[in-house]
C-alpha positions as CSV (number, residue, x, y, z in Angstrom):
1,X,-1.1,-27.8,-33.9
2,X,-4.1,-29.1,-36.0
3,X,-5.7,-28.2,-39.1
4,X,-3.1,-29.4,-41.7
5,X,-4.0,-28.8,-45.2
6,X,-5.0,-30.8,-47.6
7,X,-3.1,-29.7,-50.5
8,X,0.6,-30.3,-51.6
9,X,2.2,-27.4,-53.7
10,X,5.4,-27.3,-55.7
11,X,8.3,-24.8,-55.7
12,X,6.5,-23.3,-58.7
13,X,3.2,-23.6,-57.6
14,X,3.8,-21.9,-54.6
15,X,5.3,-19.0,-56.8
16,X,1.8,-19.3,-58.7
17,X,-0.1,-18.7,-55.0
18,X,1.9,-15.5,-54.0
19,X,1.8,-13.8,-57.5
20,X,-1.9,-14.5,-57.9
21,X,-2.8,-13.4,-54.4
22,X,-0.7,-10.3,-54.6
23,X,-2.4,-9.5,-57.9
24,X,-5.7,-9.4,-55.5
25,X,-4.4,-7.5,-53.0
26,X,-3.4,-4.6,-55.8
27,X,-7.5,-5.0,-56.9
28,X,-8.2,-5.0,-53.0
29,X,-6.7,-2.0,-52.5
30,X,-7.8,-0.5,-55.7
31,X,-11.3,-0.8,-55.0
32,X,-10.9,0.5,-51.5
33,X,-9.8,3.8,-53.2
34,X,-12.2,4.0,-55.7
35,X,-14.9,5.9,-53.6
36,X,-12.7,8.6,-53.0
37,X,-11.1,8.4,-56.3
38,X,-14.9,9.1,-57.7
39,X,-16.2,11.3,-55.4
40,X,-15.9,14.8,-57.0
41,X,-17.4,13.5,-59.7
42,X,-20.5,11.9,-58.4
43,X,-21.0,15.2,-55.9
44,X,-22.6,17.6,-59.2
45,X,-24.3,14.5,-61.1
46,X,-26.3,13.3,-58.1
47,X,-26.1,16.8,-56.0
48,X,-25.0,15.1,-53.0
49,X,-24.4,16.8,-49.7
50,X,-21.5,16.0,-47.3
51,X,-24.2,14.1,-45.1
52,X,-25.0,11.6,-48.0
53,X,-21.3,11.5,-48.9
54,X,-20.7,10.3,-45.4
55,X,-23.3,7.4,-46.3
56,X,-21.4,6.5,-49.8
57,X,-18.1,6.3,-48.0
58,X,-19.4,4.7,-44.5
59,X,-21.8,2.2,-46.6
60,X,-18.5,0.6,-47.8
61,X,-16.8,0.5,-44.2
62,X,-20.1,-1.0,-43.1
63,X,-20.1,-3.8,-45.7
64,X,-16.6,-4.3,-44.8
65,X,-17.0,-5.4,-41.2
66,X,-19.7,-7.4,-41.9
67,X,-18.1,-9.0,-44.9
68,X,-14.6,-9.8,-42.9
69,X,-16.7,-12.2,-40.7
70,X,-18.6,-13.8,-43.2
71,X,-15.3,-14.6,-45.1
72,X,-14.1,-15.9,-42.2
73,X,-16.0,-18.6,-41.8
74,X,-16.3,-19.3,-45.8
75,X,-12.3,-19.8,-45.5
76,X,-13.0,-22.3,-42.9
77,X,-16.1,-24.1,-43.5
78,X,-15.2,-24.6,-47.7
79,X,-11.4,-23.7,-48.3
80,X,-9.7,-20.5,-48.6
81,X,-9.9,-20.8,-52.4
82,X,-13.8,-20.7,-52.4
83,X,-14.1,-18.0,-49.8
84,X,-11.0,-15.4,-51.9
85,X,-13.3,-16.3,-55.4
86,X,-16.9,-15.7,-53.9
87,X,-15.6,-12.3,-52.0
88,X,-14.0,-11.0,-55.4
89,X,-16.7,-12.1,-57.4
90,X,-19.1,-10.0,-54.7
91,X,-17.1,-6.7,-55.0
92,X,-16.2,-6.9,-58.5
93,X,-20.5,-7.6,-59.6
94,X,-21.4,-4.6,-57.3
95,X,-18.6,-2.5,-58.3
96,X,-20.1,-2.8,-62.0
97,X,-23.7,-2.6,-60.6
98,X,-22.5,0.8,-58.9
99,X,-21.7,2.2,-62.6
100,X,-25.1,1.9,-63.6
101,X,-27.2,2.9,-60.4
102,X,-29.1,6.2,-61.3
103,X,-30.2,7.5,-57.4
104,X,-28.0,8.4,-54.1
105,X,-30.2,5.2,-52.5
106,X,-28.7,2.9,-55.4
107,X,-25.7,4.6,-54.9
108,X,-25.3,3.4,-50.9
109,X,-26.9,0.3,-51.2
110,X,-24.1,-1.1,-54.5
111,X,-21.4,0.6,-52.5
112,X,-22.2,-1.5,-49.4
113,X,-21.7,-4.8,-51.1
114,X,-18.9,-4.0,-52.9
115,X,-17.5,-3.6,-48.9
116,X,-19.3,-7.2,-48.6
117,X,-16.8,-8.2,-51.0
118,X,-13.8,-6.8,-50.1
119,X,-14.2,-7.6,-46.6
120,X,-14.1,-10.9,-47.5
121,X,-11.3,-11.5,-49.5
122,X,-8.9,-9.8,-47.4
123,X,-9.1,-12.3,-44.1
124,X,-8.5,-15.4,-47.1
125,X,-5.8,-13.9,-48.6
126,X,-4.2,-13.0,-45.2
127,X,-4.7,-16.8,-44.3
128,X,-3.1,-18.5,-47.6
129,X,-0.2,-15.9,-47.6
130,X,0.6,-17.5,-43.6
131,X,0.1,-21.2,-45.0
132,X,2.3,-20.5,-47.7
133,X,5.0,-20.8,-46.0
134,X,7.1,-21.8,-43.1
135,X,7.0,-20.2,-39.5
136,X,10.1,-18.3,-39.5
137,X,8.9,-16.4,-42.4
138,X,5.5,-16.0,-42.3
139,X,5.3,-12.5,-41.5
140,X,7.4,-11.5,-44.5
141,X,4.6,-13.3,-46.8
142,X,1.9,-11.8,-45.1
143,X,3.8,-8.3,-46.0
144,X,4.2,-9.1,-49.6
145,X,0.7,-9.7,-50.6
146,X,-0.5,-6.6,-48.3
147,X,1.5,-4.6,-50.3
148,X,0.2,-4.5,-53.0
149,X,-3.1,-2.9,-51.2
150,X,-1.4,0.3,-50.3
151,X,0.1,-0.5,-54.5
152,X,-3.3,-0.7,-55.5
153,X,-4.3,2.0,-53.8
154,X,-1.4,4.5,-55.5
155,X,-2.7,3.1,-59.4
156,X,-6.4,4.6,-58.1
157,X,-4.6,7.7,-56.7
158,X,-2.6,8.1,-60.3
159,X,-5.7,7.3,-62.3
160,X,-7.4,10.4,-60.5
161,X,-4.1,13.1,-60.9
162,X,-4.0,11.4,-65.0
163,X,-7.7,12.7,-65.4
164,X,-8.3,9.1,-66.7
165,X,-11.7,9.0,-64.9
166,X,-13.7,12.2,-66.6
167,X,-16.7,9.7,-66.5
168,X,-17.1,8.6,-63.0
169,X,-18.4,5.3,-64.0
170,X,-15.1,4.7,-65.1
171,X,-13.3,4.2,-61.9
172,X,-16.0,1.6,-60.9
173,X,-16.2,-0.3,-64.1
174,X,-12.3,-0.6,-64.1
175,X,-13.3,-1.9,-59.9
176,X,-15.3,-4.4,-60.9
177,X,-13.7,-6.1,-63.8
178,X,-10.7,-7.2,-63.0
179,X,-11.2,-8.8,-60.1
180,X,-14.0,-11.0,-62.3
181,X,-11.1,-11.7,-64.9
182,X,-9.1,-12.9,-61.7
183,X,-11.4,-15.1,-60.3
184,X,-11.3,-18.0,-63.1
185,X,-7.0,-18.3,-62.9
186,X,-7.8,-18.3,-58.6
187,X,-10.1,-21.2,-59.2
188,X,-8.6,-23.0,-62.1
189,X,-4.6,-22.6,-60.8
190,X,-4.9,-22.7,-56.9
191,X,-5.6,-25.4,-54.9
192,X,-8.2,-25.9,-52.8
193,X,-6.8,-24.8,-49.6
194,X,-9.3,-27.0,-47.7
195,X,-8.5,-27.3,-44.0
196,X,-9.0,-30.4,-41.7
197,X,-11.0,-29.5,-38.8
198,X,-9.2,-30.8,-35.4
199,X,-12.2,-32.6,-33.2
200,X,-12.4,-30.1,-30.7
201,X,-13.1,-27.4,-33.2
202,X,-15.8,-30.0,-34.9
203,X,-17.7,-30.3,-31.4
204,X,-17.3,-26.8,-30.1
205,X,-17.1,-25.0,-33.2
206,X,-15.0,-21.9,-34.2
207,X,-16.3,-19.0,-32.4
208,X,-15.8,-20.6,-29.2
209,X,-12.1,-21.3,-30.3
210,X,-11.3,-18.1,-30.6
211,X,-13.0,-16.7,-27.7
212,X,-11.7,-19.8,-25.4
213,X,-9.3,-19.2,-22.4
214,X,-6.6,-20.0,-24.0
215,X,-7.0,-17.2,-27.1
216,X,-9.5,-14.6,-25.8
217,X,-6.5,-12.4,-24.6
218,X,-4.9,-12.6,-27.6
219,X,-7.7,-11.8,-29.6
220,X,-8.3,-9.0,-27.5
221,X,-4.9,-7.6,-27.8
222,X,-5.1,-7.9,-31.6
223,X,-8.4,-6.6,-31.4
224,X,-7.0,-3.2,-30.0
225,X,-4.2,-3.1,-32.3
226,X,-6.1,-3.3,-35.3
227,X,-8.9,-0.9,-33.8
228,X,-6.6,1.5,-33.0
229,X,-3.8,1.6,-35.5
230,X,-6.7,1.6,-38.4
231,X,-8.1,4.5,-36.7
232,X,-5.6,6.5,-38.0
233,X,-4.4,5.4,-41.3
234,X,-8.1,5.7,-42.3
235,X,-8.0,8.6,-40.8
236,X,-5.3,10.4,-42.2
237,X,-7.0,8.4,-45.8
238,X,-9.7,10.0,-45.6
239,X,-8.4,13.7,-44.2
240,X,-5.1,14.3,-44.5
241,X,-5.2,15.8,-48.5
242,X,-7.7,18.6,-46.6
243,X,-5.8,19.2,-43.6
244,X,-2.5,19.9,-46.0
245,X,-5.2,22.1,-48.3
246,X,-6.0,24.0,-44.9
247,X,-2.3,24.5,-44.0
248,X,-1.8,26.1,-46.9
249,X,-0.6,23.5,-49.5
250,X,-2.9,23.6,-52.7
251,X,-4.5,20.3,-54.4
252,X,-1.8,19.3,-56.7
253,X,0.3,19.2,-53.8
254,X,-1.7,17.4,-51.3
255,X,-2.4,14.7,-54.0
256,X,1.0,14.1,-54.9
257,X,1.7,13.8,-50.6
258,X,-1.3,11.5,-50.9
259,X,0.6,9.3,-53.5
260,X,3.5,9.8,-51.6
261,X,1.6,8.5,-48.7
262,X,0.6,5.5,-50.8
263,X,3.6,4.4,-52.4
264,X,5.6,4.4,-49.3
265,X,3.0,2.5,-47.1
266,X,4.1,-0.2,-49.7
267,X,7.8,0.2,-48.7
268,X,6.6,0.1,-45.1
269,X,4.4,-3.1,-45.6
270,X,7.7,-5.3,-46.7
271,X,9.2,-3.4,-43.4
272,X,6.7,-4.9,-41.2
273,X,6.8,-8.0,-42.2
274,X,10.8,-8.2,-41.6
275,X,10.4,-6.8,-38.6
276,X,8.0,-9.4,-37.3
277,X,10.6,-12.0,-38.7
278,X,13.4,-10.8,-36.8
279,X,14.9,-12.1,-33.8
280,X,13.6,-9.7,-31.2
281,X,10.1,-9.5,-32.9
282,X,9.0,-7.4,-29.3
283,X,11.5,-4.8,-29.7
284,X,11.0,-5.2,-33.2
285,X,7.4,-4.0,-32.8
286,X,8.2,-1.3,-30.1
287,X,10.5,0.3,-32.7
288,X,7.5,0.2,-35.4
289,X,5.1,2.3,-33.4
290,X,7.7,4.3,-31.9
291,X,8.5,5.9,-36.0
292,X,4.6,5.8,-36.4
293,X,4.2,8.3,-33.1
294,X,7.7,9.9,-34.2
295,X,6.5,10.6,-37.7
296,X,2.6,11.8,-36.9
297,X,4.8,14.3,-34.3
298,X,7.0,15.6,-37.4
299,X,4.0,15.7,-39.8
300,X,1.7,17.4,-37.1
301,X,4.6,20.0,-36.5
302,X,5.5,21.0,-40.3
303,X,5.2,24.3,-41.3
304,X,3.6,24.9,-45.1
305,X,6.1,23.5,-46.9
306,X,5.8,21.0,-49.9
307,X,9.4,19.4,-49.1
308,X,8.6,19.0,-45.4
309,X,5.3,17.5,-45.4
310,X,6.3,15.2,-48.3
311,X,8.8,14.0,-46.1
312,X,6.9,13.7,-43.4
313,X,3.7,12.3,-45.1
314,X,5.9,9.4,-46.7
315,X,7.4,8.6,-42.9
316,X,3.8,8.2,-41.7
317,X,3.0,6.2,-44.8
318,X,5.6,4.0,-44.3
319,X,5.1,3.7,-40.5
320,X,1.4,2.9,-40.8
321,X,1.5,0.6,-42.7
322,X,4.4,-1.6,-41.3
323,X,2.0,-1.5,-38.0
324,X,-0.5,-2.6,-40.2
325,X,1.8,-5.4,-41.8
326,X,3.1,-6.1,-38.4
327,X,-0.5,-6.8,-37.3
328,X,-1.7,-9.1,-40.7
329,X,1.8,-10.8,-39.9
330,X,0.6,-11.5,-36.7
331,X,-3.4,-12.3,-36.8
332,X,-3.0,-15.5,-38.0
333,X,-0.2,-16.8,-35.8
334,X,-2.9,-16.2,-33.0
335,X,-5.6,-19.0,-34.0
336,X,-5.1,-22.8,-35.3
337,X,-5.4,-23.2,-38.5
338,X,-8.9,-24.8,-38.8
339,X,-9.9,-21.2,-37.0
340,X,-8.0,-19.4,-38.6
341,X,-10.4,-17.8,-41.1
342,X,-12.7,-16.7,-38.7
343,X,-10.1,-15.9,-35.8
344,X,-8.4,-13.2,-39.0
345,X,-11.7,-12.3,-40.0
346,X,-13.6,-11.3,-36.6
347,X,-9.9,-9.3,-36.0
348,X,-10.2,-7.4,-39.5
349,X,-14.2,-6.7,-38.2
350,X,-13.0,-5.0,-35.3
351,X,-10.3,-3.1,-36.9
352,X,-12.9,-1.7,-39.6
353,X,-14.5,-0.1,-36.8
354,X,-11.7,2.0,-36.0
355,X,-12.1,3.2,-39.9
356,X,-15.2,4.4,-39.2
357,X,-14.5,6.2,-36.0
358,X,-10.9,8.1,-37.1
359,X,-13.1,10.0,-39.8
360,X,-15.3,10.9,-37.5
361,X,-13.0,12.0,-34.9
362,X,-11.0,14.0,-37.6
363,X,-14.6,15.7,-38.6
364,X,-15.5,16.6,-35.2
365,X,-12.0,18.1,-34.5
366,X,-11.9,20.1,-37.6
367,X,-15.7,20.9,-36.9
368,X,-14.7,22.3,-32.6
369,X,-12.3,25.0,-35.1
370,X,-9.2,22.6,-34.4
371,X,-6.1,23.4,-36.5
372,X,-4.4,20.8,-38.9
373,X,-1.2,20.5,-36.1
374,X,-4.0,19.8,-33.5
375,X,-5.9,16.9,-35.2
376,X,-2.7,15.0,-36.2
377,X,-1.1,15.3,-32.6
378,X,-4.3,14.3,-31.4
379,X,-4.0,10.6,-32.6
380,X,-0.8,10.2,-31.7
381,X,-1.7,9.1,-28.1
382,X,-3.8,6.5,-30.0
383,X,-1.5,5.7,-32.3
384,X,0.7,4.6,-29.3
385,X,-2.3,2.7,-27.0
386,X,-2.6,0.3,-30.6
387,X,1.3,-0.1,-30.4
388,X,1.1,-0.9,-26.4
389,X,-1.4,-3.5,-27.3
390,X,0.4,-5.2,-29.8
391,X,3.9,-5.3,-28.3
392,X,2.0,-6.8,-25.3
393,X,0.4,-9.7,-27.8
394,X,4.1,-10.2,-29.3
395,X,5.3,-10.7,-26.3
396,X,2.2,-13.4,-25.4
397,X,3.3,-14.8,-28.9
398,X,7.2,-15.8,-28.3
399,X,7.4,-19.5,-28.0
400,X,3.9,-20.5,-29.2
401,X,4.1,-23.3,-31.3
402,X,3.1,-22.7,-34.9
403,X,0.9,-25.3,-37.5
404,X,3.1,-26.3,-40.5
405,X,3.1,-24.8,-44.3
406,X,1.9,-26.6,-47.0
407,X,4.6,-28.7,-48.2
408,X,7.3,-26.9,-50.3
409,X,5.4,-23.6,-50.4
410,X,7.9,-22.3,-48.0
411,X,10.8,-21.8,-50.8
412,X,8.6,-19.3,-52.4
413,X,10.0,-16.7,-50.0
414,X,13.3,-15.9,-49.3
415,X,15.3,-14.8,-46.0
């Protein structure tokens, strides 16, 4: 397969790549929390109503999907190094401007480009974190660095139960920050990550790569696992702390699920990625969605109990986000490398559609006067078409041939 790259890395500077881009990942998923983090603060300064928070949170979503593609094709037009570096810079400048915005239409506007941003990094770290390393163990490095989004996601969920964010601005200041401070390391200690465009791709260009016969049922198929599978973990993100509440849990409780949640999603990230690196990756990824519909059953079927739900929110936590490690581990084994950016990044796009439908779904159940049981066992039929899907594209997958690692970066992760 073509698109080598045009870098060479040693043992220790392929170390450097995977602690720097799971450093990243932790502001990634930071960030993506932030919003929700902030919102009960920003609801009395700026008297919004729960149609104009549906704007702040959706603006971000929106920026998202846009911002996947666009990183996409940064990652393969200029290097992977340039396209991470722009999209943090993005987020982290608009996560600062959203601290100092005085109106709800300020508000909206910084929140969607910080989604620019984040959108954009995640399809460029997903791509050096699979060029990394060797075939055989490429889903395990995709699973580290998306770990530490679900990671970064429990430090925003922990700054909120401290109190640590009395000011809202905090929250957003903290946001946009650090991922400035990381941009100069990513520029100054990883290479370029550069890839060689094959002639085909050169002539034809990448779009029509990825939607060419030979890929276009692939990308469907991981189209519909990422739609599907994100329609519930950003459902259950965005709902689940009030659907406990309405059970009959009280805050405290629902946010320390919610951490819960979090904290094992990391757990189930590394999960994911060994299963896609086992030997029967098909039944490997039948089993994942099988706990995900399992769990979503257990969780929907709890009675008010702190013990049972915490148990059962940190089985769905882990689940969910194996399926979703499962399906980073998988996105770029789907495109050649000199596509690979935009083959990630259009896949990411899709999937962010799904986070804007499952909060709507979940609002319009809770809205018909459904109960809490009802709107979790409703998305486990959906929870099981995204699995279908991508047990179909594993098994499309086996015997594929795969592009090689950048030279040496492979002893960076273990068996």
């Amino acid at each position: 397969m073509g698109g080598i790259m045009l870098s060479t890395t040693t043992r220790s500077g392929s170390a450097r790549i995977f602690f720097l881009i799971f450093l990243a990942a932790i502001i990634e998923g930071f960030d993506l929390q932030a919003a929700g983090v902030a919102a009960p603060k920003l609801v009395p300064v700026f008297g919004l109503t729960p149609a104009q928070m549906g704007l702040f949170f959706s603006s971000a979503t929106f920026g998202l999907i846009f911002g996947a593609i666009v990183g996409g094709i940064i990652s393969d037009r200029y290097g992977r190094r340039l396209g991470l570096c722009v999209s943090l810079f993005v987020f982290g400048v608009f996560s600062l401007a959203t601290a100092g915005v005085g109106s709800v239409e300020g508000l909206i506007a910084m929140r969607f480009m910080t989604g620019v941003g984040l959108g954009g990094a995640l399809p460029n770290l997903v791509a050096i974190a699979a060029e990394a390393t060797t075939p055989d163990r490429r889903g395990r490095a995709v699973s580290i660095m998306y770990a530490g989004v679900p990671l970064g996601g429990a430090v925003a969920s922990l700054v909120a139960m401290a109190g640590l964010h009395d000011d809202w601005r905090t929250i957003f200041i903290a946001g946009g920050v650090m991922p400035m401070v990381l941009v100069v390391p990513l520029f100054l200690l990883l290479p370029q990550l550069k890839i060689e465009k094959t002639q085909k791709t050169a002539k034809e260009g990448a779009w029509r790569q990825v939607l060419s016969a030979d890929t276009a049922l692939r990308s469907v198929l991981l189209w519909s696992g990422f739609f599907f599978s994100i329609l519930v973990l950003y459902l259950l993100l965005n709902w689940l702390p009030t659907l406990l509440v309405t059970r009959g849990l009280d805050r405290s409780q629902a946010g320390i699920i919610q951490l819960i949640f979090n904290v094992a999603g990391a757990a189930g990230s590394l999960l994911g990625g060994w299963l896609l690196d086992g030997e029967r990756k098909v039944m490997n990824g039948a089993i994942c969605f099988g706990l995900l519909a399992a769990a979503l059953v257990l969780l929907g079927i709890a009675p008010a109990s702190f013990l049972v739900n915490a148990v059962a929110g940190g089985l769905v936590g882990v689940s969910i986000m194996a399926a979703q490690a499962l399906l980073y581990g998988i996105a770029p084994q789907c495109y050649l490398a000199d596509v690979r950016g935009t083959g990630v990044g259009l896949a990411v796009a899709v999937g962010r559609a799904g986070s804007v439908v499952g909060p709507l779904m979940a609002g319009g159940l809770v809205a018909a006067g459904r109960s809490p049981s009802e709107v979790l066992m409703a998305i486990v039929p959906i929870a099981l078409i995204g699995g279908v899907a991508t047990v179909m594209l594993l098994a499309r997958l086996r015997g594929l041939p795969q592009d090689k690692p950048m030279p040496a970066a492979a002893s960076m992760v273990k068996p």
